[in-house]
C-alpha positions as CSV (number, residue, x, y, z in Angstrom):
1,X,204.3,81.9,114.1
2,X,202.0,78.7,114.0
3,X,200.0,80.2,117.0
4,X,199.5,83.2,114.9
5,X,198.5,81.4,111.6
6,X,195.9,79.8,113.7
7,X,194.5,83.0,115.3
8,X,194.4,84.5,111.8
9,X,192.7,81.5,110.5
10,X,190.4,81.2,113.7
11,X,189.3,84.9,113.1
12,X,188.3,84.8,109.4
13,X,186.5,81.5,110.2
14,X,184.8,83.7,112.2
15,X,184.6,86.2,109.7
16,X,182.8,84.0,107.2
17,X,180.5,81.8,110.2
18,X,179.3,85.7,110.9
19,X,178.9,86.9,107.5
20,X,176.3,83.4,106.9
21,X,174.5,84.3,109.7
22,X,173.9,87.8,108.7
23,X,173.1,86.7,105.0
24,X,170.8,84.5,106.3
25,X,168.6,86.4,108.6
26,X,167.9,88.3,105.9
27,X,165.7,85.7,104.7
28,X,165.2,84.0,107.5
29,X,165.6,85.4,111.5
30,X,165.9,81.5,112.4
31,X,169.5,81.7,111.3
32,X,170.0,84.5,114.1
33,X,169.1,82.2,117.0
34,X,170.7,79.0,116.5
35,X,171.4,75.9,113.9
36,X,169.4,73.5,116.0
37,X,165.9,72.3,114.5
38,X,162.9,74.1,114.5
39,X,160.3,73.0,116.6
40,X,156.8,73.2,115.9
41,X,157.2,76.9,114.8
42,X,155.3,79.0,111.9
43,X,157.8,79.1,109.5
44,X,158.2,75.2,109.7
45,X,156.2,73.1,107.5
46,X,155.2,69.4,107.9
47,X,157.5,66.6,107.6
48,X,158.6,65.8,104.2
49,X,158.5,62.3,102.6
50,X,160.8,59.8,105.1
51,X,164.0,58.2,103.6
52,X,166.3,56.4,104.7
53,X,169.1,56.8,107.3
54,X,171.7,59.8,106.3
55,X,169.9,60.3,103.2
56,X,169.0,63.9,104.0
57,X,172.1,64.7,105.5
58,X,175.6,66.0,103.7
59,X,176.9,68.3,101.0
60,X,175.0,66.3,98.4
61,X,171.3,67.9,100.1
62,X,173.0,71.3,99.5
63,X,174.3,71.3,96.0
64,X,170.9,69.7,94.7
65,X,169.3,72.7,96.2
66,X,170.5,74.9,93.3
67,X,167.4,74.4,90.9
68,X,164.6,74.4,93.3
69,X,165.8,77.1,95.8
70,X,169.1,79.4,95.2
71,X,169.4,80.2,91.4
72,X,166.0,81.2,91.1
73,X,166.4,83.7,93.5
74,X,168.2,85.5,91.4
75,X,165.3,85.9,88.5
76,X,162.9,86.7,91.6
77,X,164.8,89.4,92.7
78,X,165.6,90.9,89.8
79,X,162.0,91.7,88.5
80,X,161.9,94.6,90.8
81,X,165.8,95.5,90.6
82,X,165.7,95.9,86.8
83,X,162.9,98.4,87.5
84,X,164.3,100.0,90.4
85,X,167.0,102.6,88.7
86,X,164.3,104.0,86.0
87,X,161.2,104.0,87.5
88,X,161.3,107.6,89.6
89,X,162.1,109.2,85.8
90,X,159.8,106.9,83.8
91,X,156.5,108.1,86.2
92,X,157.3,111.9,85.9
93,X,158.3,111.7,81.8
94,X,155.7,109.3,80.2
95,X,152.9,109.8,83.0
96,X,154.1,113.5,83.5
97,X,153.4,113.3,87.4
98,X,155.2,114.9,90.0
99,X,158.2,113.1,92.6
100,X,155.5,112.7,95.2
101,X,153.4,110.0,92.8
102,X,157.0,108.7,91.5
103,X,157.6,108.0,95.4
104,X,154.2,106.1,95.5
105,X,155.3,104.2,92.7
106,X,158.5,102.9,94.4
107,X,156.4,102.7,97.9
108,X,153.4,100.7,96.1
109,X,155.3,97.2,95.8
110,X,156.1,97.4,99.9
111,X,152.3,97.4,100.4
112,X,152.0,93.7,99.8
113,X,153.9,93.0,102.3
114,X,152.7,94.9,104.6
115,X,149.2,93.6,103.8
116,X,150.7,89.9,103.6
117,X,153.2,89.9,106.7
118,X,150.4,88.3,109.0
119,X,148.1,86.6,106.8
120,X,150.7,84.9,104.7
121,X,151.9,82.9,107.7
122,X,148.3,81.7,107.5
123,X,148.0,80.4,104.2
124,X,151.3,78.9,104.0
125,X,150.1,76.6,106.7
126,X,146.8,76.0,104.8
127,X,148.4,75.6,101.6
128,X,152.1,74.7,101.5
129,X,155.4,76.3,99.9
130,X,155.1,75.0,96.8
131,X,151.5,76.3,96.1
132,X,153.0,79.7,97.4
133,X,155.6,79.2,94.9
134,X,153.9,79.0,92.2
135,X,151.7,82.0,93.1
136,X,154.6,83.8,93.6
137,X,155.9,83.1,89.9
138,X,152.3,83.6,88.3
139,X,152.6,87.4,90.4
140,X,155.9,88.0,89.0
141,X,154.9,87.2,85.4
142,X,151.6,89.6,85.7
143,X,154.0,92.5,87.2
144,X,155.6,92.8,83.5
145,X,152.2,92.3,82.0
146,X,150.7,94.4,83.5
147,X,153.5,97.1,83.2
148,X,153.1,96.7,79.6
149,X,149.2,97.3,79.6
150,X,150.0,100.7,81.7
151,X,152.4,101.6,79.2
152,X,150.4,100.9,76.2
153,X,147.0,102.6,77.9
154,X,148.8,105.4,79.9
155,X,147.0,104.1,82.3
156,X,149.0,104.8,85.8
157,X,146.8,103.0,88.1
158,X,148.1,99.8,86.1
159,X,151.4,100.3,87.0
160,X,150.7,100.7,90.5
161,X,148.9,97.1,89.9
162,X,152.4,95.9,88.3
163,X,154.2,97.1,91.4
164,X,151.7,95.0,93.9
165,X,151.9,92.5,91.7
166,X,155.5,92.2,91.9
167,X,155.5,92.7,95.9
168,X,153.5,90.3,96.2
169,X,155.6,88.1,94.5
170,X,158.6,88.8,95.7
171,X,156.8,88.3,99.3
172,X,155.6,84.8,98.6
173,X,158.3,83.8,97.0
174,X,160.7,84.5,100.2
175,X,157.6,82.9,102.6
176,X,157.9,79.6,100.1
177,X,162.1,79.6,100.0
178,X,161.9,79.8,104.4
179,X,159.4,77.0,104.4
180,X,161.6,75.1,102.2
181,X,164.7,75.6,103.9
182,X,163.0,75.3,107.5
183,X,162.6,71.5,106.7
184,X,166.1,70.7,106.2
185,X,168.5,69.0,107.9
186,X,170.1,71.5,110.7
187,X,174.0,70.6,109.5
188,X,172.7,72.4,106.3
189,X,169.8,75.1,107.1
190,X,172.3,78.1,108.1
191,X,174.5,77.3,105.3
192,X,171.8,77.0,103.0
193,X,169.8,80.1,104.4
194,X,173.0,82.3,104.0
195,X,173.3,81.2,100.4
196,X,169.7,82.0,99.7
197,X,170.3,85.6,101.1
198,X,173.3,86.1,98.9
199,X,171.8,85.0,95.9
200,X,169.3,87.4,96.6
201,X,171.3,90.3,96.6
202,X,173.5,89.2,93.6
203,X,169.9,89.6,92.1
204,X,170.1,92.5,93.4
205,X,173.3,93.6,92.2
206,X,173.2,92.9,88.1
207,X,169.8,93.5,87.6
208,X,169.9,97.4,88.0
209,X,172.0,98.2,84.8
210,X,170.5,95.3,83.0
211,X,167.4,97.5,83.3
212,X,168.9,100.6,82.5
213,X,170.7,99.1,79.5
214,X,167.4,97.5,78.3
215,X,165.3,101.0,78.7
216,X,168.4,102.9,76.9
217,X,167.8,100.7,73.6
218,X,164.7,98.8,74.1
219,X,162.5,101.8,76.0
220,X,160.2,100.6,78.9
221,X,158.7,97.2,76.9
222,X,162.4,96.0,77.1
223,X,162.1,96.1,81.1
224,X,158.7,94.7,81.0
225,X,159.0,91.9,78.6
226,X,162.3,91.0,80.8
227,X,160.0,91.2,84.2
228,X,157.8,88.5,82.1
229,X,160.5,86.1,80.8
230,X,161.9,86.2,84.8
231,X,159.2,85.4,85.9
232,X,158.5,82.3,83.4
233,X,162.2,81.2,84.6
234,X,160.7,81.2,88.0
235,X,157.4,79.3,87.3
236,X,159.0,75.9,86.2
237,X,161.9,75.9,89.0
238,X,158.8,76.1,91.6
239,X,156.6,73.6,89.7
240,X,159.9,71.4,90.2
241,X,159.3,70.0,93.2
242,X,155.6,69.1,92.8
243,X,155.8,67.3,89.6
244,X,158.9,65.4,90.7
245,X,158.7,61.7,91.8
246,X,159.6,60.4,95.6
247,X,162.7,58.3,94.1
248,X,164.7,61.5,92.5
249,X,168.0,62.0,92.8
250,X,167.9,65.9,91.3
251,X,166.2,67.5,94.3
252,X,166.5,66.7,98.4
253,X,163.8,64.5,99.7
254,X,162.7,67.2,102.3
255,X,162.1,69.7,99.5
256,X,159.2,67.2,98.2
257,X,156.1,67.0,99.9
258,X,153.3,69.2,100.6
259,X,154.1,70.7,103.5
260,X,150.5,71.7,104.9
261,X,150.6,72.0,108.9
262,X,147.7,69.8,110.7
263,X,145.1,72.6,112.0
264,X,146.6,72.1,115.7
265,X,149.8,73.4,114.7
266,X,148.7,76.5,112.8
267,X,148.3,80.2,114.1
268,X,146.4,83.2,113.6
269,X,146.5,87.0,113.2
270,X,144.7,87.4,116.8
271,X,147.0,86.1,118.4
272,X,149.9,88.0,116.7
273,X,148.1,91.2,117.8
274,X,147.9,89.9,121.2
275,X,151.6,89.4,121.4
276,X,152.3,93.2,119.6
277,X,150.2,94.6,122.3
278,X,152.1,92.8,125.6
279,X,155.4,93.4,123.7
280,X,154.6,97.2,122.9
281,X,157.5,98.2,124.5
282,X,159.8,96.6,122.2
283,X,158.2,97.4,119.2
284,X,158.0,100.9,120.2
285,X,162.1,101.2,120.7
286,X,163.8,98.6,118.7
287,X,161.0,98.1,116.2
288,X,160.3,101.8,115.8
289,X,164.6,102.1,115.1
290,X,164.2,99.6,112.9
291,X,161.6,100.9,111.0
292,X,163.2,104.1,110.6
293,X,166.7,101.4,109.4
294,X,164.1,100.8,106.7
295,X,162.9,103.8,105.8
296,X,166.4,105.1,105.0
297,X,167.6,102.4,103.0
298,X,164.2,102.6,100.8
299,X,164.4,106.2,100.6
300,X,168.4,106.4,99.7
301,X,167.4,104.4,96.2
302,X,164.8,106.6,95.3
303,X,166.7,110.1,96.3
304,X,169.6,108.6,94.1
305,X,168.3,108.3,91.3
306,X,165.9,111.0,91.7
307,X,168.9,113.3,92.2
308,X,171.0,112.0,88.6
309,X,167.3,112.5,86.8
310,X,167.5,115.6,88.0
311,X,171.3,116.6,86.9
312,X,170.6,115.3,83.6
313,X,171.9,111.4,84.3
314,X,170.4,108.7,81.9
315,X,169.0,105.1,82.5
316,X,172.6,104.5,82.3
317,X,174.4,106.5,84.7
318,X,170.9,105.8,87.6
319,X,171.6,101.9,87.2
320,X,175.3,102.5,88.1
321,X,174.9,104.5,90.7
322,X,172.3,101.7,91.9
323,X,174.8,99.2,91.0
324,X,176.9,100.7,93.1
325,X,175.4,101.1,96.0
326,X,174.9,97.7,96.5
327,X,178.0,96.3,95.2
328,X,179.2,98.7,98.8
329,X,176.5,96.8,100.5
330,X,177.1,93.5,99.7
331,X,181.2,94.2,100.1
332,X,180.4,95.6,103.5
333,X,178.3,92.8,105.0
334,X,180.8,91.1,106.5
335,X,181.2,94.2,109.0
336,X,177.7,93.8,110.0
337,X,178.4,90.2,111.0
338,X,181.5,91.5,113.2
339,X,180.0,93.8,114.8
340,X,177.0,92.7,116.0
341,X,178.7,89.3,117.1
342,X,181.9,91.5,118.7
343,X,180.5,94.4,120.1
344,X,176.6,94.3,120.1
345,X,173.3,95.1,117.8
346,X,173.6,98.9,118.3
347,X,177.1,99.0,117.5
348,X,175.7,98.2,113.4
349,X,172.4,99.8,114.1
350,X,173.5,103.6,115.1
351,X,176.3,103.6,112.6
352,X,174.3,102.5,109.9
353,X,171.5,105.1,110.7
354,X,174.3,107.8,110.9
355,X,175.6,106.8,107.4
356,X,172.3,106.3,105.6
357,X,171.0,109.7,107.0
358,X,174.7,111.2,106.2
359,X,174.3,110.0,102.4
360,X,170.6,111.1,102.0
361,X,171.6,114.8,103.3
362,X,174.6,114.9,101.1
363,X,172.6,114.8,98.3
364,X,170.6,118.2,98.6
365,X,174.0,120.0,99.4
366,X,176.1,121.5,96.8
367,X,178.6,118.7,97.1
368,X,176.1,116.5,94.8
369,X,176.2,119.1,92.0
370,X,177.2,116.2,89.3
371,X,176.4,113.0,88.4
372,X,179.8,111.3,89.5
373,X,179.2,112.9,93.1
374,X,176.5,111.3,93.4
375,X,178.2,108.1,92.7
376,X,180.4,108.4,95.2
377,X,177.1,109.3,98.1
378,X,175.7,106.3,96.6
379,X,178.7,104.2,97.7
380,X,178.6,105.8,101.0
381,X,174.8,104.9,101.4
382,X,175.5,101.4,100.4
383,X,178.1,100.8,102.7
384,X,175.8,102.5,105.7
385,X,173.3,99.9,104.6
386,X,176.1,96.6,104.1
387,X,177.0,97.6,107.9
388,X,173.5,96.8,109.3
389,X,172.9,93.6,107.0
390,X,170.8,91.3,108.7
391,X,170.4,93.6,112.0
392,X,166.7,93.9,111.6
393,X,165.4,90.1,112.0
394,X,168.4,89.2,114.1
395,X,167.2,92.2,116.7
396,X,164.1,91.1,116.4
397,X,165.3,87.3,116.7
398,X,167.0,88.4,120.4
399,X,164.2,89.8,122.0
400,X,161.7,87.5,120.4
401,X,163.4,84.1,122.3
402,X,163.8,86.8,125.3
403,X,159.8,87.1,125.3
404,X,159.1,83.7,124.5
405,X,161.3,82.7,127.5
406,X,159.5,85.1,129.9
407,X,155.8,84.3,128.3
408,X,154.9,86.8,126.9
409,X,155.4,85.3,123.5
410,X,153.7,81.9,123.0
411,X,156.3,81.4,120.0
412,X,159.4,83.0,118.3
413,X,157.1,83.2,115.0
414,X,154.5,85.5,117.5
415,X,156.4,88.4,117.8
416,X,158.3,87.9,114.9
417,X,155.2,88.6,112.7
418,X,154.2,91.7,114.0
419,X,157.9,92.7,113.7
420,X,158.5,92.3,110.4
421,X,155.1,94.1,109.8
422,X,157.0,97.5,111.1
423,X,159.9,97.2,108.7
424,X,157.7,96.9,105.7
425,X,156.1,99.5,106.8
426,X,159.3,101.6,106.8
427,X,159.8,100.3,104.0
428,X,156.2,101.9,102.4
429,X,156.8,104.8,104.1
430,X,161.0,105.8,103.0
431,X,160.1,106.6,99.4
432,X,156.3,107.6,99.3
433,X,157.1,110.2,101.9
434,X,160.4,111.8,100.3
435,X,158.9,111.8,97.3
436,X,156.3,114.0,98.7
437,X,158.1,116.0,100.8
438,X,160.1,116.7,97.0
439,X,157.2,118.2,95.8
440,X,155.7,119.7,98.8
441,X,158.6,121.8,99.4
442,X,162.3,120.9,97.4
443,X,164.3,118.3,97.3
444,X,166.7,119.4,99.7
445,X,164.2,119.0,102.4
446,X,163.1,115.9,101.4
447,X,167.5,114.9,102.0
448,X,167.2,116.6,104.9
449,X,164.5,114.9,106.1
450,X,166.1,111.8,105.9
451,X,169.8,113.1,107.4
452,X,167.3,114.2,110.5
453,X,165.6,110.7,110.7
454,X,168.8,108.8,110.3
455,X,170.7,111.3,113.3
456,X,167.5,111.0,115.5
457,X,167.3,107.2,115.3
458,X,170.4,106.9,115.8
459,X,170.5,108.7,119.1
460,X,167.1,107.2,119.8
461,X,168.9,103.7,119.4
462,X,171.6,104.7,121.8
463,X,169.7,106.0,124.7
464,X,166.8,104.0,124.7
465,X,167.0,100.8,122.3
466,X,168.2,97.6,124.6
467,X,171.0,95.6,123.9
468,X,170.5,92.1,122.9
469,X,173.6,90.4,122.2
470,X,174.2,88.0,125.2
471,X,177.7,87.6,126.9
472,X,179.0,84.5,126.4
């Protein structure tokens, strides 16, 4: 009996130690490799302000990272995800537009990051996290601003603007959280790294029928005007830090300081490329799976709600089925965590591409004929993309120390760039091309589509992706 209390106990402590790690490579792929310091790396800022002995180190650290780094994830999140459930029905009513510009809408915030992956890495060293911070909060506030202006002017180039505005935000804000967090102490960076992810998808969780409630009685400027006042919650948690004195107690002393990299230590796009191009075999089998991972789980949001416009489904009934959706993915991460520890990457990646394709099909059959079907396809689709939670950066993690190990990656950060640049670019590509494969042909081709893109992958993955996870 007491040995099997204590293999129950050992197994959900390995439960939760996977979940964290899978939480936290969501934000940063760091957390995938390992919990010792990081050395000399891109995502590592300089040294913060020296203190004394064990000051840095302890529970004390963590809990006084609430202000500056995990409650505001919440309000930076949640500019996009109040917008997310409404947006597909509020281009083709107000601007009277078709699904294929509706999908550009929901595309158009991806292209920051994709435009940002590689140069960002650049400027943080020039600049710092806190500078990025702030910019990140200024780009957050002009998303709602904007998004009124289109409103008011009908104008819907202007809420394409909004959209960038609020990738580019959200893009900058995560780059300024990783630096952060990359200067902690290593008995807290994991920890701290998994709560960040978390935070991010509660964000992600309550702000979808926040929106919808707020467009069902306040129209569009309700969902605007909350993008703004998010944003303005943001701004002051990220001048924090900067205004701050060396002596306080209210935030760790390795979140203060600028944390600009001498020139010796800092990189460049060049030799990012260089990397891609000696790596291309990689990138052309993992990355291209995981680009397609992304291009489903972009392309299942917009379909969704799509699909309840469509039927007849309000604000309402869009933000629960969003809602939804991600209440399956978060409930589900743990899964992800066991099996890519237990069993290996492609044991989450294929499933996950079979679900996510599985949902997307479902919803141009007959068996998504009401709006409470469709509820139960978006549980399915958010538990195809709970499964694969983390997978991305923590594949890309393996084979980036593989390459590094071999040369042919002067650092993790190297190859790790280009990577991430190929899931944002699934990520661009999920919605903008359903949306016009909806009004090239139907909607059920568009679903189809996307069940023949999650079944290919997944095969794909199978024969060809390689294992990563390292026998112990």
């Amino acid at each position: 009996m007491v040995l099997d209390k204590a293999h129950s106990s050992s197994s959900f402590q390995s439960i939760v130690r996977s979940t964290s790690r899978v939480l936290g490579a969501e934000v940063d792929p760091e957390v995938a490799l390992h919990s010792e310091p990081l050395k000399n790396e891109l995502l590592l800022a300089a040294s913060a302000p020296a203190g004394p002995p064990g000051t840095d180190e302890g529970t004390g650290d963590f809990r006084k990272l609430v202000l500056p780094v995990f409650f505001p994830q919440i309000p930076a999140y949640g500019v996009n995800s109040l917008l997310t459930p409404i947006l597909p029905g509020y281009v083709m009513q107000h601007y009277g537009l078709n699904a294929a510009t509706a999908g550009l809408a929901s595309a158009c915030m991806f292209m920051s990051p994709v435009i940002l992956d590689l140069p960002q890495n650049i400027i943080a060293d020039k600049v710092g996290p806190h500078a990025l911070g702030i910019a990140a909060a200024l780009c957050l506030i002009g998303a709602g601003v904007v998004g009124v202006a289109a409103d008011v002017l009908s104008c819907f180039p202007l809420l394409l603007l909004a959209r960038i505005f609020n990738g580019c935000g959200q893009s900058l804000w995560q780059m300024s959280r990783v630096l952060i967090l990359a200067r902690a102490p290593s008995k807290i960076r994991a920890t701290a790294m998994a709560t960040v992810g978390g935070m991010q998808r509660l964000g992600s969780l309550i702000c979808p029928m926040i929106g919808s409630a707020l467009a069902l009685h306040f129209t569009i400027y309700g969902v605007f005007v909350a993008q703004i006042l998010l944003g303005f919650m943001v701004l002051p948690l990220a001048v924090l830090p900067v205004l701050l004195p060396e002596t306080t107690k209210l935030v760790p002393r390795f979140v203060l300081g600028s944390g600009v990299k001498s020139a010796d230590k800092q990189t460049s796009v060049r030799g990012m490329l260089r990397c891609a191009v000696r790596n291309w075999r990689d990138f052309a089998t993992a990355g291209l799976a995981t680009l397609m991972l992304a291009w489903l789980r972009q392309a299942k949001d917009f379909l969704i709600v799509l699909k309840i416009n469509q039927l007849g489904g309000g604000p309402a009934m869009s933000g629960l089925a969003v809602t939804l959706a991600y209440v399956f993915d978060f409930s589900c991460s743990p899964v992800a965590g066991v099996l890519m520890s237990r069993f290996g990457r492609k044991f989450s990646l294929a499933p996950a591409l079979l679900m996510l394709g599985l949902a997307c099909g479902l919803l141009g059959t007959d068996l998504a004929s009401t709006p409470h079907s469709v509820l139960a396809i978006a549980c399915l689709a958010g538990a195809g993309n709970g499964i694969s939670s983390g997978l991305g950066m923590t594949l890309g993690s393996d084979i980036a120390v593989l390459r590094e190990q071999e040369g042919l990656a002067i650092s993790k950060s190297e190859f790790l760039g280009p990577w991430r640049e190929m899931q944002d670019c699934g990520m661009l590509l999920g919605p903008a091309i359903s949306g016009a494969l909806v009004t090239a042909f139907s909607f059920p081709v568009a679903a189809a589509t996307c069940a023949a893109v999650g079944s290919g992958a997944a095969l794909f993955t199978a024969w060809f992706v390689e294992e990563t996870l390292q026998p112990e």
